[in-house]
N, C-alpha and C positions, 0 to 999 in steps of 0.2 A: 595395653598389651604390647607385645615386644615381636616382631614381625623376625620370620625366621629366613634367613637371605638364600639358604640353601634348596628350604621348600622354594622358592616365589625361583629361584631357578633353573631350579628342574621342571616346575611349570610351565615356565615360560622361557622358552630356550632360547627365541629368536632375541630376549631382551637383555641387553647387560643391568645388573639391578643397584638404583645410586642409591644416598641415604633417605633416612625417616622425612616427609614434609609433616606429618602430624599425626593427631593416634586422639581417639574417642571413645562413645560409648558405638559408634560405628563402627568400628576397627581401627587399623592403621591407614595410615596413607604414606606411599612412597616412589622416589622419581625413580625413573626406569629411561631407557635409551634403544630402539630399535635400531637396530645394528645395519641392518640392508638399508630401510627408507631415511635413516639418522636423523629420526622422528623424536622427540623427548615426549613422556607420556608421564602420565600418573596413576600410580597401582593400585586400586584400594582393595584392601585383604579385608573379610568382614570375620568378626569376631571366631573360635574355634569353635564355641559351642554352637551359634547356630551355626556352622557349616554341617557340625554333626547330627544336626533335626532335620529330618528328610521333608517335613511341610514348610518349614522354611528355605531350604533350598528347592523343593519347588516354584512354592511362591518368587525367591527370587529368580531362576531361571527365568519365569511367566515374563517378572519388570525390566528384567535385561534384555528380552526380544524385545519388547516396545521400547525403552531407551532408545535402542540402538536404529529402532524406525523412525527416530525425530533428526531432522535435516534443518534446523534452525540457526540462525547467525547467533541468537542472544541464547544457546539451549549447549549446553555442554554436551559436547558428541561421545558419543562410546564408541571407542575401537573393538573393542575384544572382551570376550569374559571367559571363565572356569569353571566349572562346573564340577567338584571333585567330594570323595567324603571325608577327604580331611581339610578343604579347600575351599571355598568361595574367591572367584577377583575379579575385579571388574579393572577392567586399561580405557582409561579415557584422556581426553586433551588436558597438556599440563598450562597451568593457569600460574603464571608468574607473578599477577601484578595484585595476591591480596584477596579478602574480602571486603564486603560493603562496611561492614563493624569496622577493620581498621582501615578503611580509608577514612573514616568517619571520626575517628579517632586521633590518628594522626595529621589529619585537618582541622582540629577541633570543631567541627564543624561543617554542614554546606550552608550556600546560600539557599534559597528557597524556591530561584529558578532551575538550580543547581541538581536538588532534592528531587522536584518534579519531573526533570528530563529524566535521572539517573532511573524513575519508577517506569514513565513511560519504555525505556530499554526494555524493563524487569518486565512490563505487560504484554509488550511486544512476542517475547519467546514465551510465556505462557499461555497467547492466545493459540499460537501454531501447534503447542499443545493438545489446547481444548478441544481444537479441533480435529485430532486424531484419538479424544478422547479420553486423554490421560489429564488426571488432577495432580496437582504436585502435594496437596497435602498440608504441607511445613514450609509454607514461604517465611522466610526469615533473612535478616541481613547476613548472618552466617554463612546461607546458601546461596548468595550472591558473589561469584568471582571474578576475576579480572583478570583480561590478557595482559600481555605488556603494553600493546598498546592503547591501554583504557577501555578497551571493548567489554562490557557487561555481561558475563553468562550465567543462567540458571542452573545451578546445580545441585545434584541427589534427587530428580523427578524419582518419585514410584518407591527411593527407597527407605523413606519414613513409614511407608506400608508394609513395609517387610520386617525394617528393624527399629527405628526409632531410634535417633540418636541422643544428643545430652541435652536434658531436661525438655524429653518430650514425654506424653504421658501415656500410659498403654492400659489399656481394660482389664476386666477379668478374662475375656478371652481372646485375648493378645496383642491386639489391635490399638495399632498407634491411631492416635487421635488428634495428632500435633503437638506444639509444644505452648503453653500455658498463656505466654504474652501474646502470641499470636491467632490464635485457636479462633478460629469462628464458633457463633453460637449453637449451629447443628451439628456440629463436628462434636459440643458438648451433648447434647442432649441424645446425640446417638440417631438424628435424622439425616433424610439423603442427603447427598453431597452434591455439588453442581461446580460450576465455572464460578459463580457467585462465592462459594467457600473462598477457592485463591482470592477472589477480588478482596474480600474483608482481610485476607492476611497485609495483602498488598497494601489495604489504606492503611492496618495498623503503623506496619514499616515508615509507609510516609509520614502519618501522622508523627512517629517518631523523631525521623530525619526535622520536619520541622519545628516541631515544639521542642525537643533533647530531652521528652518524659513520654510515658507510654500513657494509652488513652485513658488505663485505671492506672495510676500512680499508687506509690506506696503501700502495695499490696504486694507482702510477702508470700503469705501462705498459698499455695498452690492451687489447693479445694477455694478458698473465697476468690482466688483469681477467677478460675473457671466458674465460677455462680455468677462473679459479673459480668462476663462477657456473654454465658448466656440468658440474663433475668435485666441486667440494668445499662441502660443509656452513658454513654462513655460522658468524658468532661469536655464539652466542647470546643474546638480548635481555636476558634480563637478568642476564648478567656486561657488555655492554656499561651498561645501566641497571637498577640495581637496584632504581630505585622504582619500575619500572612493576610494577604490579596482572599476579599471577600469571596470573590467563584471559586479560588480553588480551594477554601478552606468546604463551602457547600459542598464540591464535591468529591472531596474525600469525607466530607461528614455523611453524608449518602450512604459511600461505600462501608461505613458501618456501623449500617441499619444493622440493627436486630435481627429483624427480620429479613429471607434472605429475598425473598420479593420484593423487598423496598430496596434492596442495593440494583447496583448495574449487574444485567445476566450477565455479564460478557466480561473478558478483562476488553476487547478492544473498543468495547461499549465506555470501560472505563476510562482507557486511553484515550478518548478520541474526546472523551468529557473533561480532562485534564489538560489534552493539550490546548484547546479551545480554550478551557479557565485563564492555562498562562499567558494567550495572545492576547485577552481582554484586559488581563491585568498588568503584561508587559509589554505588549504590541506584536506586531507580526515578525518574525524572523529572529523572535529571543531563543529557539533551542537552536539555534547556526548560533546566538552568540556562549550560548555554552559549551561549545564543542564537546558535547557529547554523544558520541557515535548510538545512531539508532536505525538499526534495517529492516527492512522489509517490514515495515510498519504500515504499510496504504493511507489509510484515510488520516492518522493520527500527525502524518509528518503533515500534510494535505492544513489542517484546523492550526496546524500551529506556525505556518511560515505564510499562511494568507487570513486574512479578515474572514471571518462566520459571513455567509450569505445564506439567505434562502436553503433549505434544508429539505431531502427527501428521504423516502426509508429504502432501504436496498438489503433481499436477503443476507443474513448467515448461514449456508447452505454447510452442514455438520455430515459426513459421510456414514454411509448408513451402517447400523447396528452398532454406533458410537456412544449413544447412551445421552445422547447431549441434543435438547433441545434448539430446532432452527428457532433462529431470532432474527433480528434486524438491527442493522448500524446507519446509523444516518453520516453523510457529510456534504459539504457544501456540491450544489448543483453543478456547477461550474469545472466541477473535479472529478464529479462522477462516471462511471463506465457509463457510456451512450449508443445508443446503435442511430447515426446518421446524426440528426439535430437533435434527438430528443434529449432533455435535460439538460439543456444549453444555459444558462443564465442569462436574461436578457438585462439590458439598461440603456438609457440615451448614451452612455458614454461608450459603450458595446455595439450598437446597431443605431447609423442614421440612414433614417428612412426622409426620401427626398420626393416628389410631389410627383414625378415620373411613375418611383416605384410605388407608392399610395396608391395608385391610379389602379391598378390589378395587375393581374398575374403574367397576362400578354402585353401589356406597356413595357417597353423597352426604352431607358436612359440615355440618351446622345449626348456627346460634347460638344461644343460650337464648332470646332473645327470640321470634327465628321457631319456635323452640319451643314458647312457649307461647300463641303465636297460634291456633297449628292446634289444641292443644288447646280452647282457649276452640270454635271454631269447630265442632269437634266435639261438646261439651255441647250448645249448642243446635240442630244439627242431630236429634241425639235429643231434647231436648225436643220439636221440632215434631214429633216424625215420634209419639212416647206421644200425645200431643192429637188427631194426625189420626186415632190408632187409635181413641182411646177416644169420638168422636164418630161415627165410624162405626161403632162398637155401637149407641150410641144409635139413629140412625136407624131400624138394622134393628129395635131394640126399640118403638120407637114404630111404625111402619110395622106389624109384628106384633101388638102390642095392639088397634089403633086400628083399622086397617082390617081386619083379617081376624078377629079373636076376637070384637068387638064389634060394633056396626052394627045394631040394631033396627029402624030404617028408613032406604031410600035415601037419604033427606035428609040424618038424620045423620049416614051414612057417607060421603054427596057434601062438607059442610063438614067432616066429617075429614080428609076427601083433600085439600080445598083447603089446611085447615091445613097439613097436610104437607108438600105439594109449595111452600109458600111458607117451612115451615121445612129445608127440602131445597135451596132457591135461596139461603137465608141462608148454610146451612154448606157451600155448594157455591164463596161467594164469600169463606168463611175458608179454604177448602181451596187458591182461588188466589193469597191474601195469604201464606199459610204456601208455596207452591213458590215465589215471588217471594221470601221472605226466606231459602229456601233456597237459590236460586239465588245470591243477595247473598252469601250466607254463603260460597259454594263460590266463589264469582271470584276471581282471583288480585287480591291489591291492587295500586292501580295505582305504578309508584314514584315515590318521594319527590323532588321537584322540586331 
């Protein structure tokens, strides 16, 4: 279809409208330029007929308020949309650099650490999704774009459920179902959908990226595609590729089971299963070597730039009336949210324990030095304290002689007394020089600057 420049600007007045980027069984797609914030966007007009079906533009108004609720780095934003009866459009971010098909294409190829990061991106903004509830339906390399600066975004969440784009399949009553290579097996048989649905589109895609065949090869027909995907066992990864690295071929052969209980519930169940495969198969820190941009990922980036340890479960907490089963994601201990120490990861290379601290809880560890402080500290506390004894004998001995044995006349014994009491204020002002240097001695020193 041929997008009418007139409509899309009377529409949208604030936008000057540039040319076609592409045109489908979706509608058209076209650049657009907001004039105030001198934002570049992208228009997409959905076809005239459904604009003119009032259940369809319902339905789509319903997926354009939830689009427009996903805040994700890897999830294509929507700006704005239209709601008209000759009209349908949706204005979201313009994506410069491509789809996953032609970069794939005009790479001939990726490599297969390459492959793996580029899906962990793709699971990343689908988990943030999941979590809000929304299934995307139709993951496919098609709906995978690209900023300029290589950043990965999911796009068309929600609206393969509205409209179904090219060679995707739709029911007797109306209902897109995905599109045929990528389709999970429920999505054929007409049972519920889950997070698990995405994950089996997801491993197809990869599967594909790595092998450069899809998991049922050389099935044309449409009808026999969808019977395989939901009746029979795909070809396994690696007899179609035998270079790919043992774990990661397991786990995207997981991802698609059959059955949707035997895949990962989770994409970041998947993700975290993937990035783990690549650190085993290419050690830790292989997605830094693939510079490929991945955000707000948590545990996924966590498995793939350190070594697997020890593992715990830690809820998926799904927000309520979401529709989406809590699960659990595991990732190494050492990584994990903790309140204080718990879920520390212990090892001798992690914690040395020295025969001080063995000892219990009140043993407290010294150094030689602060060792031999407190001893010093100690001698001259005893020294003061023999001195302060042995001059208070004295006193009593002189006090004893002088006044009370002796004394021939009061005179004499009045200047005795006076001696006295004047050598009694002498050794009364060594007695407070000695607690003053005791005191010194007992204060903590103050520390070293």
């Amino acid at each position: 279809m041929s997008f009418d420049r007139e409509l899309l600007s009377t529409t949208l007045p604030a936008y000057d409208i540039g040319e076609e980027l592409g045109q489908g069984g979706m509608g058209v797609v076209v650049s657009g330029q907001h004039r105030q914030l001198d934002r570049r966007v992208a228009i997409k007009q959905l076809p005239v007929a459904f604009a003119a079906d009032p259940a369809v533009r319902r339905r789509f108004l319903s997926e354009a308020r939830l689009l427009a609720s996903l805040d994700h780095p890897h999830v294509v934003p929507v700006y704005d949309f239209v709601d008209r009866e000759d009209v349908c459009l949706l204005v979201m971010e313009f994506l410069p650099g491509g789809t996953l098909r032609s970069r794939v294409t005009s790479a001939a190829g990726f490599t297969a650490p390459h492959a793996v990061a580029v899906s962990l991106a793709c699971l990343s903004g689908l988990s943030a999704a999941h979590r809000r509830g929304v299934l995307h339906r139709d993951v496919k390399p098609e709906n995978m774009l690209f900023t300029a600066s290589g950043v990965l975004k999911v796009a068309d969440f929600g609206i393969a459920k509205v409209l179904g784009g090219p060679g995707t399949v739709v029911t007797r009553r109306g209902d897109v179902i995905g599109t045929p290579a990528y389709i999970a097996p429920e999505q054929v048989r007409g049972g519920e959908l889950s997070p698990a649905t995405d994950v089996y589109a997801v491993a197809t895609m990869l599967y594909e990226l790595l092998a450069g065949v899809l998991p049922f090869p050389d099935v044309e027909e449409e009808m026999a595609l969808l019977f395989k995907h939901a009746y029979e066992q795909p070809v396994p990864l690696r007899e179609a590729a035998p270079g790919v690295p043992d774990p990661v071929a397991a786990a995207v052969m997981r991802g698609l089971a059959t059955e949707s209980a035997d895949r990962f519930a989770t994409a970041e169940s998947f993700g975290t299963a993937l990035a783990e495969a690549g650190t085993q198969a290419w050690g830790p820190g292989w997605m830094s070597a693939e510079q490929v941009p991945i955000m707000d990922a948590g545990p996924i980036i966590s498995v793939a730039e350190y070594p697997s340890g020890p593992r715990r479960a830690a809820p998926t907490i799904a927000p309520a009336g979401s529709g989406i089963v809590a699960g659990e994601r595991e990732y190494p201990l050492s990584y994990a949210p903790t309140h204080g120490t718990e879920g520390i990861a212990t090892s001798p290379e992690t914690i040395a324990t020295s025969p001080e601290t063995a000892a219990g809880p009140e043993t407290i560890a010294v150094s030689p030095e602060t060792a031999a402080a407190t001893s010093a500290r100690r001698r001259q506390i005893i020294t003061a304290a023999v001195v302060a004894v042995v001059i208070v004998i004295a006193i009593i001995v002189i006090l004893e002689f002088h006044v009370f044995k002796v004394g021939p006349s009061r005179l004499a014994g009045a200047l005795l007394l006076m001696m006295t009491l004047r050598e009694t204020r002498a050794l009364l002002g060594v007695s407070v020089v000695l607690s003053s240097c005791r005191a010194g001695c007992l204060a903590p020193e103050a520390p070293h600057a």
